[in-house]
C-alpha positions in Angstrom: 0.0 0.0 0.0 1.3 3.5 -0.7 2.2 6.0 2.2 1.2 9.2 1.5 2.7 12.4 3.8 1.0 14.6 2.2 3.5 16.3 0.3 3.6 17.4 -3.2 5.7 14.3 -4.3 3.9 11.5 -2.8 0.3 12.8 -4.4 2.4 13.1 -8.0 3.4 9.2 -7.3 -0.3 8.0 -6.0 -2.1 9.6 -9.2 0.7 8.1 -11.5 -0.1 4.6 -9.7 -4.4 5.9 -10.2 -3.4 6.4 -13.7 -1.5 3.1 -14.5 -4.8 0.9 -12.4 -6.9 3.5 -14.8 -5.1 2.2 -18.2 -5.4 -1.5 -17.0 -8.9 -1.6 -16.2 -10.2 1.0 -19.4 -8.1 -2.0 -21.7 -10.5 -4.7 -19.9 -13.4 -2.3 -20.8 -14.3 -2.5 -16.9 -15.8 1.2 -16.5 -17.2 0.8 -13.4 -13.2 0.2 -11.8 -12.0 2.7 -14.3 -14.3 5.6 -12.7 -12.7 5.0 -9.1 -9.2 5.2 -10.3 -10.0 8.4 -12.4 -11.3 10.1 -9.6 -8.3 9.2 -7.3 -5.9 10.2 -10.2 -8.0 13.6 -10.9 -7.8 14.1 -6.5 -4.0 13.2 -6.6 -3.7 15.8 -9.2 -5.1 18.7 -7.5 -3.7 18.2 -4.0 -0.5 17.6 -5.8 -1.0 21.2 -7.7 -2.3 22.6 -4.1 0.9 22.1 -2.4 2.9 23.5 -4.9 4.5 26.5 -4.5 4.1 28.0 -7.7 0.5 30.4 -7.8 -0.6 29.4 -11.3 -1.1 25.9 -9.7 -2.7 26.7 -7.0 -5.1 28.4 -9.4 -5.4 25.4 -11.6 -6.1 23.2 -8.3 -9.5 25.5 -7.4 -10.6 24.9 -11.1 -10.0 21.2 -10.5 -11.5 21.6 -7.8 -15.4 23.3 -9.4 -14.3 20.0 -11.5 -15.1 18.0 -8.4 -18.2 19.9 -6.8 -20.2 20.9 -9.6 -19.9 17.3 -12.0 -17.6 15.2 -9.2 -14.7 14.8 -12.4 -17.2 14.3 -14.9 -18.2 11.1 -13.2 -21.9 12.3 -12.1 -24.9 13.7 -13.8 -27.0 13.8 -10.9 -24.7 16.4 -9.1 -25.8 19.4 -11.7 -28.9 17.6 -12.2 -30.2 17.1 -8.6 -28.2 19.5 -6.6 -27.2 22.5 -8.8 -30.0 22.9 -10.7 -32.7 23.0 -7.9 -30.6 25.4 -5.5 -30.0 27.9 -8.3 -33.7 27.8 -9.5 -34.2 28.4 -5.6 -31.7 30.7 -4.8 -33.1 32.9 -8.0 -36.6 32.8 -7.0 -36.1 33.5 -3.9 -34.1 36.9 -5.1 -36.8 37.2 -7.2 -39.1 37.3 -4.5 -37.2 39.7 -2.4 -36.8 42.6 -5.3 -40.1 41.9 -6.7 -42.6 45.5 -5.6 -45.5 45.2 -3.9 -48.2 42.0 -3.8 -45.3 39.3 -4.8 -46.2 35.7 -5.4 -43.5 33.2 -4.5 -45.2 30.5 -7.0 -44.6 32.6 -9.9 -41.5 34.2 -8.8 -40.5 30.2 -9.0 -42.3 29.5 -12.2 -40.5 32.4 -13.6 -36.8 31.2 -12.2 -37.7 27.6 -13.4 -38.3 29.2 -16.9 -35.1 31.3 -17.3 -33.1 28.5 -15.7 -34.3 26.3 -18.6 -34.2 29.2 -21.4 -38.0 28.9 -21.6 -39.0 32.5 -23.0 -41.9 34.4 -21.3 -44.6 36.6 -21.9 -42.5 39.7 -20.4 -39.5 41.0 -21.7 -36.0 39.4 -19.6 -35.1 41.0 -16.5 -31.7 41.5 -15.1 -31.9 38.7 -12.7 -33.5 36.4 -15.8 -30.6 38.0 -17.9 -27.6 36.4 -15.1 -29.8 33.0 -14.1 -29.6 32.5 -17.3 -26.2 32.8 -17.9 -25.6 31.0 -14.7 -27.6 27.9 -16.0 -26.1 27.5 -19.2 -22.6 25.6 -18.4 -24.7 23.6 -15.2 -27.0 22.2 -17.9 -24.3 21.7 -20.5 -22.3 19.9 -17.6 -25.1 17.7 -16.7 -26.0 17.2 -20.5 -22.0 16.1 -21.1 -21.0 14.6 -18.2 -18.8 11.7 -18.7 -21.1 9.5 -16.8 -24.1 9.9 -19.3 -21.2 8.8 -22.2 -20.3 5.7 -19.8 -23.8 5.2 -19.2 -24.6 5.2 -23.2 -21.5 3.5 -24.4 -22.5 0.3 -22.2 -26.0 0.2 -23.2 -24.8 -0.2 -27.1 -22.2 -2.6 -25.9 -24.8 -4.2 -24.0 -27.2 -4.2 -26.8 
């Protein structure tokens, strides 16, 4: 088993070791393996980048890191599916809500959110906040919609077939 210290040497070894298991198991056409050791490989990586001393790797370790929170690597669908997706349509109604005048309606400050989070036009021209939810929604759909996982999941259902 490999020791890691923690150190920026010993995470550059256990993602080359990730990597190598990765290889192996993607030549067997055993996905389910080859999604573990990815993920381990993509962690090694960013802690590795993280201890660095060098700033542009520290920067490139907080993007691999949205890599993990917002699709988990490109492994999961469900993350911007289930978790992203619902919170922002919240979180926007909810400002919608808030800035809305006088007499405001939750339910169709929500209906309204849930429309510009799925680029549904409406009757009334876009508002600012419609303007940046939509913006927002764009790369959490297009993440959800290309997530590795849905590939995985397709490619063994032709296999399969």
């Amino acid at each position: 088993m490999l020791r890691i210290n923690k150190d920026k040497q010993d995470y550059e070894k256990a993602g080359k070791i990730y990597l190598q298991l990765r290889k192996k198991y993607e030549s067997k056409s055993q996905s389910a393996y080859e999604s573990s050791f990815y993920i381990g490989e993509m962690e090694s990586r960013r802690k590795m980048l993280w201890k660095s001393s060098e700033i542009t790797d520290k920067f490139i370790s907080l993007v691999y890191l949205m890599a993990k929170v917002t699709t988990y690597y490109g492994e999961s669908a469900s993350l911007p599916l289930f978790l992203w997706s619902p919170l922002i349509i919240i979180i926007f109604g909810v400002i919608r809500y808030l800035s809305s005048g006088s007499n405001p309606n939750f339910l169709e400050e929500m209906i309204d959110s849930l429309a510009a989070f799925f680029q549904f036009p409406r009757d009334s021209p876009p508002s600012d906040i419609d303007v940046i939810e939509r913006v927002v929604s764009l790369p959490i759909l297009g993440l959800a919609l290309r997530s590795i996982a849905i590939k995985k999941r397709f490619e063994i259902f032709i296999k399969d077939a």
